[in-house]
N, C-alpha and C positions, 0 to 999 in steps of 0.2 A: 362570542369570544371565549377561548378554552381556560378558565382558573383553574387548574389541573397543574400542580407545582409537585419537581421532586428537589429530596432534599441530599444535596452533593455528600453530604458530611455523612450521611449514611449510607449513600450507595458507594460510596469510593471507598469506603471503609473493609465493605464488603470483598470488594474487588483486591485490596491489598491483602485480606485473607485466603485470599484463592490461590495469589500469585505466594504470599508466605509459605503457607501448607505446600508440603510433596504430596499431597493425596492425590490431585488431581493431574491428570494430563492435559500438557499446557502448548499450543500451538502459536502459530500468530501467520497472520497473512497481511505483507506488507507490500503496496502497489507506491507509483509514483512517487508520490507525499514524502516518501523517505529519503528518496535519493534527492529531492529537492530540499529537502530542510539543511541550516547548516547550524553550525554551532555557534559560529560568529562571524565577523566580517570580511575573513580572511578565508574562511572556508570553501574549497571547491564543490562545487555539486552540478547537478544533469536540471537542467532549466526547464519551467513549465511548459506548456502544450502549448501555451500565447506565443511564447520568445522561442523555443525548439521550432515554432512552425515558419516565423519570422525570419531565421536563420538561414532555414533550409530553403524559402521560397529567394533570398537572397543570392544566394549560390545559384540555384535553380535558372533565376531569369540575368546572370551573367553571360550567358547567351541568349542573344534577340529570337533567334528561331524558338527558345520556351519561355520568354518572355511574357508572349501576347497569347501562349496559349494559358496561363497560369492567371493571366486576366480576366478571360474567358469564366475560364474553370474558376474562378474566384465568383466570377457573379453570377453561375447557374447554380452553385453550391447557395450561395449568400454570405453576406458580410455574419450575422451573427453564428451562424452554424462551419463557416468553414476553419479548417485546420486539420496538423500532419495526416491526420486521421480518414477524414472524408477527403483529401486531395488526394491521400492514397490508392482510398475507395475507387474515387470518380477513375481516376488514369486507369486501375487495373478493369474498373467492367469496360471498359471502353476499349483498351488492347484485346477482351477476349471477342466482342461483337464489332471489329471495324471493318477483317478482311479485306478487301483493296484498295477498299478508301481511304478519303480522310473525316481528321472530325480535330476540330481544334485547328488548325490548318496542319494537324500531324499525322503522319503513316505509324500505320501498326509498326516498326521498326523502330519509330523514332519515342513511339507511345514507352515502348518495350526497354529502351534506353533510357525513357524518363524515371521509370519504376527503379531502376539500379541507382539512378542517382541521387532519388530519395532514399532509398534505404541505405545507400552509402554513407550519405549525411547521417542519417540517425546514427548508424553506428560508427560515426568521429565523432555527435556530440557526446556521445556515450560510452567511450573510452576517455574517460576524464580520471579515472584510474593513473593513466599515463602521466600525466598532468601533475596531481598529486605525488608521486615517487620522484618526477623529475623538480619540482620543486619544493620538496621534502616538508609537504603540509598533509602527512599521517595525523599526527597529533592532532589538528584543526576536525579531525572527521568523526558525528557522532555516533558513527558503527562501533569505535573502536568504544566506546563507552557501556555501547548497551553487549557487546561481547565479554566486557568488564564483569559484568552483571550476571552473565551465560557464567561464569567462570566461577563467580562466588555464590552462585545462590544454592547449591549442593541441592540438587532437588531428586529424588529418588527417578521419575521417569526420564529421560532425555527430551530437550524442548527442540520442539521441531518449526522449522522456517519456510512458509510458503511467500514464495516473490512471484511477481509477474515481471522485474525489475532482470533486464536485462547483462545490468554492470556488476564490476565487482567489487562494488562497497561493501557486504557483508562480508566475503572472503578477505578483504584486506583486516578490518577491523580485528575479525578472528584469528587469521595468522601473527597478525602483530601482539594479539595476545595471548596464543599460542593455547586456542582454543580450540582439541581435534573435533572435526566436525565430518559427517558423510552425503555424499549430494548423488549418488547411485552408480558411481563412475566405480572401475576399478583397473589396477594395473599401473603403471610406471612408464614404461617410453613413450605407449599412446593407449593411455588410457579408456577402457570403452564402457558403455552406459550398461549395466549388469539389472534388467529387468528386473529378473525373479529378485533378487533383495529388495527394491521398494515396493513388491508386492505383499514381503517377510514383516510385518511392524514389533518382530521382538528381533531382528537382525540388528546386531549392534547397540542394545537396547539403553541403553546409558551416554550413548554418544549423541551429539548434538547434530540432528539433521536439517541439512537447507534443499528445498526441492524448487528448480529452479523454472516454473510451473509456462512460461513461457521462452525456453529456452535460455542460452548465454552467447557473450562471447566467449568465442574459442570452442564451439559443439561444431560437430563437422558430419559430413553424412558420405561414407566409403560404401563401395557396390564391393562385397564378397564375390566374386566369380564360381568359386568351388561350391560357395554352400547357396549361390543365386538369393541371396538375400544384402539388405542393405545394413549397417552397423555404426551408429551413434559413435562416433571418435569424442576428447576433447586434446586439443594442443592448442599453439598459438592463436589468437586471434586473425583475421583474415578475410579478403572478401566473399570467401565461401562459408561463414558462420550459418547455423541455421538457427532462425528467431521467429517467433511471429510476432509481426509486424502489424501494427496500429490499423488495422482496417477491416473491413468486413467480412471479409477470407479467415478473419481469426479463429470464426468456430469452426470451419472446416478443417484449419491445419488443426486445433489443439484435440480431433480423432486418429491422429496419428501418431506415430512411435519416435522421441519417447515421451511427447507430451500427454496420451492416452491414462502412458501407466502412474506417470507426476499427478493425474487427474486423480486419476483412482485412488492413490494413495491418501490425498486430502479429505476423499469420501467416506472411505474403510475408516481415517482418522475417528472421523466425526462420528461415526456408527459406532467406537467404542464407548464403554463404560467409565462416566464420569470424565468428562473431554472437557474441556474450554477452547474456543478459538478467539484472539483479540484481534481483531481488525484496524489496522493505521497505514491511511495515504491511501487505500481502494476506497473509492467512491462506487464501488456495485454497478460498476458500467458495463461489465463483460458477464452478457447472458450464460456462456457454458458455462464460465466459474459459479454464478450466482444458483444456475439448476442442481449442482453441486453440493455447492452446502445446504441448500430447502431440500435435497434427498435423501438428503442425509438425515437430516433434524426430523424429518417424520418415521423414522426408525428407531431413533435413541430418545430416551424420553429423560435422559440425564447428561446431554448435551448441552454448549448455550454459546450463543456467539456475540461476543462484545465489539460493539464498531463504535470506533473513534472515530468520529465524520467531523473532520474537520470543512466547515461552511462557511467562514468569514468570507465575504465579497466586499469589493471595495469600489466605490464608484469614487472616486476624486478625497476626498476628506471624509465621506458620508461611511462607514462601516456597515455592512446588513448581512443578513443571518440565511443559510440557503436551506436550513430542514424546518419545513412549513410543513406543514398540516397533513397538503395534498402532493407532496412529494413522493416519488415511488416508493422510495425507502421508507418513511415514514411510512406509508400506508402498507407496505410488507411490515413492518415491525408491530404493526395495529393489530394485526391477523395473526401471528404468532408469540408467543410470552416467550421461545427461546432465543428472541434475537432482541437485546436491547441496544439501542440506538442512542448515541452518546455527543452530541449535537456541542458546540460552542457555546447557546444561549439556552439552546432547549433539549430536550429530551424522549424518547418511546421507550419506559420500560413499562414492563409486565401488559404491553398493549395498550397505555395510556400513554398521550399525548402531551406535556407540557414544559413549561420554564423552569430551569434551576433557581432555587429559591430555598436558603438555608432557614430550618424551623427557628433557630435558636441565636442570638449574637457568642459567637466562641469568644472566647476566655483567651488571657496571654498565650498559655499550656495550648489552648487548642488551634490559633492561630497559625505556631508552627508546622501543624500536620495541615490545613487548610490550606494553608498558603503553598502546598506542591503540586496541589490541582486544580485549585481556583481562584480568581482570582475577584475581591470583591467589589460593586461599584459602590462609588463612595456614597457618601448620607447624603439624603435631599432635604431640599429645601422647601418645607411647607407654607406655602404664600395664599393657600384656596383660603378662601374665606370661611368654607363649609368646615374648614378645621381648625376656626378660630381660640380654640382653646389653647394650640400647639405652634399658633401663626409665627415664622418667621426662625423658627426652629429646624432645628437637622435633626433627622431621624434617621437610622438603620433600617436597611429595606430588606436586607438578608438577599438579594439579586446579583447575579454577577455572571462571571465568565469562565467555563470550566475551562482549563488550557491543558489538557490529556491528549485531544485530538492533535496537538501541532510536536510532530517525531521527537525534539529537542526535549519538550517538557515530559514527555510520555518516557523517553531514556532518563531525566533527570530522577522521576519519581519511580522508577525502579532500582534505581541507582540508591533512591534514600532508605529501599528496604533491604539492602544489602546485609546490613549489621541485623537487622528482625530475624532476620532469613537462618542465619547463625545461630540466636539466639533460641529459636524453636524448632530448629534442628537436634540438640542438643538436650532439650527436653524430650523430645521425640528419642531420641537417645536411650 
């Protein structure tokens, strides 16, 4: 069993100095997790991969002819491994190898049909943008909080946004707070994707950039005729948005234009001098992204990537914890000291394995700062008999649950250094 304890109260402390100081260059790459989190009960958001796949299988088998192929396809996948993802997968290998047959009791036609109206679904559950303006629940959304944050923390580099997050929760956030930002687009009636500047990292050097690393909606792909090349548009939303899409195809499309040059940019990020990247809502599932930043981190020896992995699982009442030991992650974090891994219960920094566990019981004074990123379990109850000096007594275990990894708290606790931020700006001065 690993006794290998870190202690919150001084790594988080840490972390609030890096985010205070303008010295460093401050990134963040935020997947899922974000657009799923809400502020509170009223809150719109873009639903997990359980209930998004649930939805869309819904829709799906309202016609009987994809009904029983989605059965099918349900039990050669498997119950624990299937969703939007692998249904994706399986429908599209299966439209490129059928040719005149069938397979599912579907023709390549009907295969080909399926594929649109999964990605159709995805991007209706993922205009919930819509949803929000037509029900005037701005307010409720925690974009606009942590663009609050973008706005006042006066940081000498511009903080840069990498999403795999298809919607436009960050953009709403930011306009509502009227936070200019640049995402590689230029121009006015149709706007088009201008390469060379996200390849520039002192273009607009002050401005707040979001790189929208697996496309949006509202990207569109026009065939130039004159110059025989194809041209990155963004306008309205539409059935012709270009995205990649949840499936195995993903690292083949993110080699192409202009998800290539969003790639690169993330890379070139990381290979500068004195970087941070904070990680919240990716769980390190997309191989190209992940080659990415490890190519990075073996070039820059003053780079360092914080992942907020959020891990709680829940089976009925029972709460369990998903960074063990022998986890991918965990065991990449093991092998490298630049990537520390920021678990719920447990932890991998500097390559060490273990639970969060404060050295010390805090004080009223230190309670407050404790209490924005973790949260403690209460005293137990000594009943062993082998500690019969203490038997029947509560004691302080200093054990508990860091809450950084879940969007809300990770915005709240930025949020709380707003005023520091100010404060040592000013000195800085």
């Amino acid at each position: 069993m690993n006794k290998f304890t870190h202690d919150p109260s001084e790594y988080i402390r840490g972390l609030q100095q890096l985010l205070v100081s303008d010295k460093k260059k401050i990134a963040f790459l935020f997947g899922a997790g974000t657009s799923l989190a809400k502020k509170n009960k009223d809150s719109l958001n873009i639903p997990a991969i359980g209930k998004m796949t649930e939805m869309i299988e819904n829709e799906i088998c309202k016609d009987e002819k994809y009904s029983s192929a989605i059965k099918e396809i349900k039990e050669e996948i498997g119950k624990d491994k299937y969703n939007v993802e692998t249904l994706l997968s399986n429908v599209q290998e299966k439209y490129h190898i059928i040719g005149n047959g069938t397979l599912n009791g579907l023709k390549k036609s009907e295969f080909e049909s399926l594929i649109k109206i999964i990605k159709d679904e995805i991007k209706k559950i993922v205009c919930v943008h819509k949803r929000i303006i037509k029900e005037k629940k701005l307010e409720q959304l925690i974009h606009l909080d942590f663009a609050e944050w973008i706005g006042k923390a006066d940081r000498k580099y511009g903080v840069e946004i990498f999403t795999t997050n298809y919607d436009y929760l960050f953009e709403l956030g930011m306009e509502e707070k009227s936070i200019p930002y640049y995402d590689g687009f230029s121009g006015s009636y149709e706007p088009f994707f201008y390469p060379e500047s996200v390849d520039d990292l002192c273009y607009i050097p002050k401005q707040t950039k979001l790189w929208k690393i697996h496309g949006s909606l509202g990207w569109h792909l026009k065939f130039d005729e004159e110059k025989n090349l194809e041209r990155v548009f963004r306008k309205d939303s539409s059935c012709d948005d270009i995205l990649i899409y949840p499936s195995t195809l993903k690292y083949a499309d993110s080699k192409k234009q202009p998800y290539i040059a969003l790639m690169d940019r993330l890379t070139n990020f990381l290979k500068q001098p004195d970087t941070i990247l904070i990680v919240c809502g990716y769980s390190f599932g997309d191989l190209h992204i992940n080659e990415r930043i490890l190519t990075a981190l073996k070039s820059n020896t003053s780079a360092h990537v914080y992942v907020l992995f959020y891990d709680i699982i829940w089976n009925g009442d029972k709460k369990d914890y998903g960074l063990v030991e022998d986890l991918h992650l965990a065991k990449l974090a093991k092998t490298n000291s630049k990537i520390s891994v920021l678990g719920c219960r447990n932890a991998v920094i500097g390559c060490k394995y273990g639970k969060w566990k404060l050295k010390r019981e805090p004080d009223e004074k230190d309670t407050i700062n404790v209490n924005l990123y973790f949260d403690e379990d209460g005293p137990t109850n000594l009943d062993d008999p082998k500690n019969e000096e203490r038997n029947g007594e509560e004691i302080w275990t200093g054990e508990g649950e860091l809450t950084l990894p879940d969007f809300l708290k990770f915005v709240k606790f930025l949020q709380s250094m707003i005023m520091q931020n100010h404060r040592v700006g000013g000195q800085d001065k």
